[in-house]
C-alpha positions in Angstrom: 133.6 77.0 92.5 131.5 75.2 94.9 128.0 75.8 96.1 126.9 78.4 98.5 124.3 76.9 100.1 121.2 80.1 100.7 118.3 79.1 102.8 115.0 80.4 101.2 111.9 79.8 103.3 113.5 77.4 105.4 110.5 77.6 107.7 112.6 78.1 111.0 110.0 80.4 112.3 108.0 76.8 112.7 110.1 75.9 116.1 109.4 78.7 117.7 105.5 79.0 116.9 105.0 75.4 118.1 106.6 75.9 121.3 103.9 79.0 121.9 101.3 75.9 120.8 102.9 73.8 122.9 102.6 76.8 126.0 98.9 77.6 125.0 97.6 73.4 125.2 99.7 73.5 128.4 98.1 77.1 129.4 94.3 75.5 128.3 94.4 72.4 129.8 95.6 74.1 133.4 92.1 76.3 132.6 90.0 73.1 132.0 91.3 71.0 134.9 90.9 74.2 137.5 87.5 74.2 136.9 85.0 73.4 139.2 83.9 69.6 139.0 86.6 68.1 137.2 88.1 65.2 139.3 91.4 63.6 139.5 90.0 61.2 137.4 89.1 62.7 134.4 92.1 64.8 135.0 94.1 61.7 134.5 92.1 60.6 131.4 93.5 63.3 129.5 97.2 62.8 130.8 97.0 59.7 129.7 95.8 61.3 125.9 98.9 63.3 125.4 101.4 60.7 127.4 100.0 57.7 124.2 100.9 60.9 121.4 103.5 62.1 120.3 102.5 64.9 118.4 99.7 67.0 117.7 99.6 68.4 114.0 97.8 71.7 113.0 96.8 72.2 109.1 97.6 75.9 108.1 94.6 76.9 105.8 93.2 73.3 105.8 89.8 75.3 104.5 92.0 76.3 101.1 94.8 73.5 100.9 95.0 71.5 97.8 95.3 68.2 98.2 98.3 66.3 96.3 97.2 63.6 94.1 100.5 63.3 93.2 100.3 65.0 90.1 102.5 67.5 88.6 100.9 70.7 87.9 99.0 71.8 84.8 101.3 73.7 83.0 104.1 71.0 83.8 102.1 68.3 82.3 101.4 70.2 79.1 105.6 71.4 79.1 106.3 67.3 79.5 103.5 67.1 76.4 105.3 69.6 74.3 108.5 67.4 74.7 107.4 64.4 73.9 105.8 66.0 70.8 109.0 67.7 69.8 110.8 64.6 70.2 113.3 65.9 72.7 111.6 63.6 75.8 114.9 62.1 75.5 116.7 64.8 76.6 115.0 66.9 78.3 112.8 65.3 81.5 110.5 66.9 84.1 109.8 65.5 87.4 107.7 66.0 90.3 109.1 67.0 93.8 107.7 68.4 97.0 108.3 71.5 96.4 107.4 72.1 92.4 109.6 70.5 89.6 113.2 69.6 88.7 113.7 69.8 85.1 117.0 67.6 83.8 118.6 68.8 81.0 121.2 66.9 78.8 124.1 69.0 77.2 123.0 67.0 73.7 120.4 69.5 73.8 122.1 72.5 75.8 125.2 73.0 74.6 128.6 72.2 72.7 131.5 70.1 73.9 133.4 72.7 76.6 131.0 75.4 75.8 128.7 77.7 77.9 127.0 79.1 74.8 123.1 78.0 74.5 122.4 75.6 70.9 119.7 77.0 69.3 117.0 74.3 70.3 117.8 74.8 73.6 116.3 78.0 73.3 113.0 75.9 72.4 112.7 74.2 75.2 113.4 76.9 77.6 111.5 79.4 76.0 108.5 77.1 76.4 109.8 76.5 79.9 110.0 80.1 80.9 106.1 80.1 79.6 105.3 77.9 82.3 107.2 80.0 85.1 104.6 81.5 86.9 103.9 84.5 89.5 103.5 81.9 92.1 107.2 80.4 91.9 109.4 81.1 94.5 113.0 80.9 93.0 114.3 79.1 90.4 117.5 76.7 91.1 119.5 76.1 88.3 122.7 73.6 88.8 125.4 72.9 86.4 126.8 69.6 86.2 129.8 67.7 83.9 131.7 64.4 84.0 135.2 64.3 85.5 136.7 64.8 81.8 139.9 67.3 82.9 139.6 70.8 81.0 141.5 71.3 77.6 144.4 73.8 77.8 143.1 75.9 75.2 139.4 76.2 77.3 138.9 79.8 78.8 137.4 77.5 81.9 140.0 76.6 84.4 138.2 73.8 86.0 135.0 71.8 86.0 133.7 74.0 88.4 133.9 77.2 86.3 132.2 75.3 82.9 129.2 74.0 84.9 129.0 77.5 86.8 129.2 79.3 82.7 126.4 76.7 81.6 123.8 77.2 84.7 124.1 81.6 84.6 123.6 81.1 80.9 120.2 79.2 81.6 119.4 81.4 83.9 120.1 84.5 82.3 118.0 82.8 79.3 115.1 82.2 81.4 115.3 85.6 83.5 115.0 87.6 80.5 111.6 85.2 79.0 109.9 84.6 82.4 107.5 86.7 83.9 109.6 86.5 87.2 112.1 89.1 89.1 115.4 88.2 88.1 115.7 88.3 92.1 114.2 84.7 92.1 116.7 83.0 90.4 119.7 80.9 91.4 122.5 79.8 89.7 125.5 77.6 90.9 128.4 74.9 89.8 128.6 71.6 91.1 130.9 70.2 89.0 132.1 66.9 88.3 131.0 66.1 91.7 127.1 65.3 91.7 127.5 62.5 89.2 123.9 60.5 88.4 126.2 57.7 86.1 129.4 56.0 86.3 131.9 58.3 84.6 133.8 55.2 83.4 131.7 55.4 80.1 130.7 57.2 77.6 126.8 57.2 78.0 127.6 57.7 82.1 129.5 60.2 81.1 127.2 61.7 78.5 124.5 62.0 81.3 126.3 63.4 84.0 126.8 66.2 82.0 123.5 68.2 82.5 122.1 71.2 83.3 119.3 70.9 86.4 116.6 73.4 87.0 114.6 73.4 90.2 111.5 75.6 90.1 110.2 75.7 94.1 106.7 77.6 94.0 105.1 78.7 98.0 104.1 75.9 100.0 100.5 76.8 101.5 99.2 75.0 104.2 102.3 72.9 105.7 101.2 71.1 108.6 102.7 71.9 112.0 103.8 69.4 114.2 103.8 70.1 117.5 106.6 67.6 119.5 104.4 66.5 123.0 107.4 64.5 124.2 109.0 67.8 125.1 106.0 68.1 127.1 106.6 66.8 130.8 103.0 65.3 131.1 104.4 63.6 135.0 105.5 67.3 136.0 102.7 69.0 134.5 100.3 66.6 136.6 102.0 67.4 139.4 101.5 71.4 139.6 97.8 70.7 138.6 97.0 68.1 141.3 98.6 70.6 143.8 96.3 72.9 142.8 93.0 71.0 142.8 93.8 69.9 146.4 
């Protein structure tokens, strides 16, 4: 049972809104060269502006944006803290991404050999995880991963697939139930054997592609938009404004 990819604030509304920016600096600069007193040559001055760039880049909410020291948040830090303290920073890791943090859990901590069913100190580090979960998070990803071991005959799994697709709804159903979060936001999905992180060939490379990874994307304030100018034709555009000024 594969992934079904689901696009969630993809941002595709982008490409069209700098296309109307692109129209409106066209639209303005038509405006500016059309009025009285501007010659051909100051005309060309600014041609030559948007002919050296290739883009123009607008900050949404540049007055409010936070800038990224490259720092996971607050409450991630002090989740990473309780880890270490709690001596599972060994299985259990946290990393910073662009969109929040990707939390990488081992099934040391998680779960039996073959099972889907949570080990009590799993429920430790999730619980404090699921503390952390805020009412600015967008959705939370969970993946389940395993090594290529085949399935034993007596498993109620049939594949890979269906074990790692078992261990990420019981993580989510875990943290849907202790985050202050609608159960809406959450994701779960199986890829398998087939994300591997190690060789399979051993046991440790083995013992760490089988894991359990949570992504928790929060809303992204003040993207930048970029604004292509080489789909502007600057030579065309130069030649509809000289027409008018003469």
């Amino acid at each position: 049972m594969g992934e079904i990819e689901r696009e969630s604030g993809t941002g595709n509304w982008l490409t069209t809104y700098s296309d109307m920016v692109t129209l409106l600096l066209v639209f303005f600069v038509l405006l500016y060269v059309m009025t009285p007193g501007i010659d051909e040559s100051t005309f060309n001055d600014i041609m030559s502006y948007f002919q050296s760039s290739t883009s123009v880049v607008f900050d949404k909410e540049a007055a409010s944006k936070k800038q990224d020291d490259g720092q996971m948040r607050e409450e991630w830090q002090e989740v990473q803290k309780f880890l270490e303290e709690q001596g599972y920073s060994e299985e259990a890791n946290i990393e910073k991404t662009d969109e929040g943090v990707k939390i990488t859990l081992n099934d040391s901590l998680t779960f039996n050999s073959g099972s889907a069913k949570l080990l009590a100190r799993s429920e430790t580090v999730l619980g404090r995880i699921a503390e952390a979960i805020g009412p600015d998070v967008r959705e939370v990803k969970t993946h389940g991963h395993t090594d290529n071991v085949p399935i034993s005959e007596n498993s109620i799994y049939r594949t890979n697939w269906h074990l790692g697709a078992a261990r990420a709804v019981s993580v989510v159903l875990f943290l849907s139930d202790a985050a202050d979060l609608s159960s809406d936001k959450f994701e779960a999905s199986s890829y398998g054997e087939y994300r591997p992180v190690d060789t399979n060939e051993t046991s440790e490379g083995r013992r760490r592609n089988r894991r359990v990874e949570i992504y928790i994307n929060y809303e992204q304030k003040g993207q930048p938009i970029k604004v292509d100018m080489t789909k502007l034709n600057v030579d065309s555009l130069r030649k509809v404004v000289m027409k008018q000024m003469n």
